[in-house]
C-alpha positions in Angstrom: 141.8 -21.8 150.9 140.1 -18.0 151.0 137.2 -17.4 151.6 134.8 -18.2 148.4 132.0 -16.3 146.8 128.2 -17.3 145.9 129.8 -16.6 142.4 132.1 -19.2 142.8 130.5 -22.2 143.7 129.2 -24.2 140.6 126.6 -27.4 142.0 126.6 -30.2 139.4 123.9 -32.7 139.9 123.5 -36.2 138.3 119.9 -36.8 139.3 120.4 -41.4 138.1 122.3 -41.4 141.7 120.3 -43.2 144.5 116.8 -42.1 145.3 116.9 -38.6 144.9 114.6 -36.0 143.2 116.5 -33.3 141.4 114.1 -31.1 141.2 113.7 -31.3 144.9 117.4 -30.7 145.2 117.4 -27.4 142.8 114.5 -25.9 144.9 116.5 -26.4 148.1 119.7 -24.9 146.3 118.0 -22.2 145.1 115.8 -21.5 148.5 119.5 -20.9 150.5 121.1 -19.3 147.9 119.2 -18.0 144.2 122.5 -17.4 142.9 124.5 -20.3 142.4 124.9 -21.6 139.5 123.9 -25.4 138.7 124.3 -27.8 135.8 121.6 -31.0 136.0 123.9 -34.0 134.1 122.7 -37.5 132.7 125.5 -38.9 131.5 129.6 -38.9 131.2 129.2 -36.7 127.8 127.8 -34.0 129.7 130.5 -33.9 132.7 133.3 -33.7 130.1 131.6 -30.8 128.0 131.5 -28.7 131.3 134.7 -29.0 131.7 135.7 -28.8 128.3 134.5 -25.0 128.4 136.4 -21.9 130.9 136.1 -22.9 134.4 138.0 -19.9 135.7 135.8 -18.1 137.6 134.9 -21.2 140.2 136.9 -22.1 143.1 134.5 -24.7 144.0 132.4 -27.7 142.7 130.1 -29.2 144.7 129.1 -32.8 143.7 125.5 -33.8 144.3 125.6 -37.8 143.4 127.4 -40.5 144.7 130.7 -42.0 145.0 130.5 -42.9 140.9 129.6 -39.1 140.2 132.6 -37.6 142.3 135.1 -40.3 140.8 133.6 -38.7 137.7 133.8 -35.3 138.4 137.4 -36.1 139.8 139.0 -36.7 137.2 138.5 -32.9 136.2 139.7 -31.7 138.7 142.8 -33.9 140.3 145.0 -31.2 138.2 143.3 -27.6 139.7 144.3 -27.4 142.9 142.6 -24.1 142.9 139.4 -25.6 143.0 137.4 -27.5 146.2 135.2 -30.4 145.7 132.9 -30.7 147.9 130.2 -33.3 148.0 126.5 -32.9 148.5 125.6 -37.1 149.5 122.7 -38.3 146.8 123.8 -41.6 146.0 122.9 -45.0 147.4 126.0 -45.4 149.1 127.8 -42.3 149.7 131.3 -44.2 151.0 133.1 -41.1 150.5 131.1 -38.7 151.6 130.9 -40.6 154.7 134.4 -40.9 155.6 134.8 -36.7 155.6 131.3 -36.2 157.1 129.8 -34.8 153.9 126.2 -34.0 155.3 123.3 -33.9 153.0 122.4 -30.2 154.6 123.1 -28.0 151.8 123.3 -24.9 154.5 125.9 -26.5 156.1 127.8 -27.2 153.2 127.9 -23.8 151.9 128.9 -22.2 155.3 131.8 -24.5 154.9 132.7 -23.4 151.2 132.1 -20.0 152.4 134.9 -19.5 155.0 136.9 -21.9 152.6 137.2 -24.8 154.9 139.8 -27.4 153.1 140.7 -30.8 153.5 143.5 -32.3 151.4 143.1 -36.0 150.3 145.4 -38.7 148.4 144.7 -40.0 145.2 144.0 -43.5 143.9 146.2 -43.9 140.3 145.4 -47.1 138.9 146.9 -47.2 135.2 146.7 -43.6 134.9 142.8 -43.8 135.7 142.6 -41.0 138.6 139.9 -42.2 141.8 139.4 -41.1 145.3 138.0 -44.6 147.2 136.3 -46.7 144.4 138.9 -48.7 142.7 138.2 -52.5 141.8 139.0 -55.9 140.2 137.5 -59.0 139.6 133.7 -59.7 140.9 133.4 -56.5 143.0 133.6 -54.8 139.5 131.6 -57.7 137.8 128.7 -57.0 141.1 129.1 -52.8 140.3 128.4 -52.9 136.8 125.9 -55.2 137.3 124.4 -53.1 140.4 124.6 -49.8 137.1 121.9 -51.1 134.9 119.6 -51.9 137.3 117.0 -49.2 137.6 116.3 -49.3 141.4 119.0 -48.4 143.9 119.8 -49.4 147.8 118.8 -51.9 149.8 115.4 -54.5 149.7 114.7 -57.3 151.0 111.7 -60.1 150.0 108.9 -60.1 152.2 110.2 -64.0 153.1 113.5 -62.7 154.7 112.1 -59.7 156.4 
């Protein structure tokens, strides 16, 4: 991929995945670089209405969320090859991101964009619903859904099994 421009790179953030502040996460985007642009999303309506609108002038996307938000973003952008995803790890389990060594260093991230460092992946088609490595049947999607409405994320344990 060539080399891509500040201009280029849009950051969308779901701020629901893991821990994360987003506020936190805007300061330190806009401390290495004031002029890339971002979108804060809450929900699915939102991701579809950005890419509802012209998305010409990026070449990449960077994902800040977790492995939920980039299947999300994905399926946006499984069909523009001209466009890199890259992943900024927020989420409380980050599977993805982990297996390409996604770091949550948002310096190091953009160098890579920069020089246009590219990896190509395979795609997950499971009745024509597009995902990268979260795909599921049965009581792994019953224990997801459920693990979704809760409003605390990662791990705890009870003071008795610590």
């Amino acid at each position: 991929m060539p080399v891509i421009e500040k201009s280029e790179i849009l950051f969308i953030i779901y701020p629901h995945s893991g821990n994360k502040n987003p506020s936190r996460i805007l300061k330190l985007i806009k401390k290495e670089e004031p002029l890339i642009s971002y979108i804060v999303t809450n929900n699915i309506k939102e991701v579809e209405e950005i890419f509802s609108g012209d998305f010409s002038k990026y070449k990449a996307v960077v994902v800040v969320g977790g492995d939920g938000t980039v299947n999300e973003v994905l399926k946006y952008l499984y069909d523009r090859p001209n466009i890199a995803l890259a992943v900024l790890p927020t989420g409380s389990g980050n599977g993805f991101a982990k297996e390409l060594h996604f770091k949550n260093n948002i310096k190091l991230l953009l160098n890579s964009i920069y020089i246009g460092k590219t990896l190509d992946i395979d795609l997950l088609d499971v009745n024509n619903h597009v995902c990268i490595n979260v795909a599921g049947l049965g009581f792994d999607s019953f224990v997801a859904h459920s693990f979704q409405k809760r409003g605390k994320r990662g791990f705890r344990c009870s003071g008795r099994d610590a």
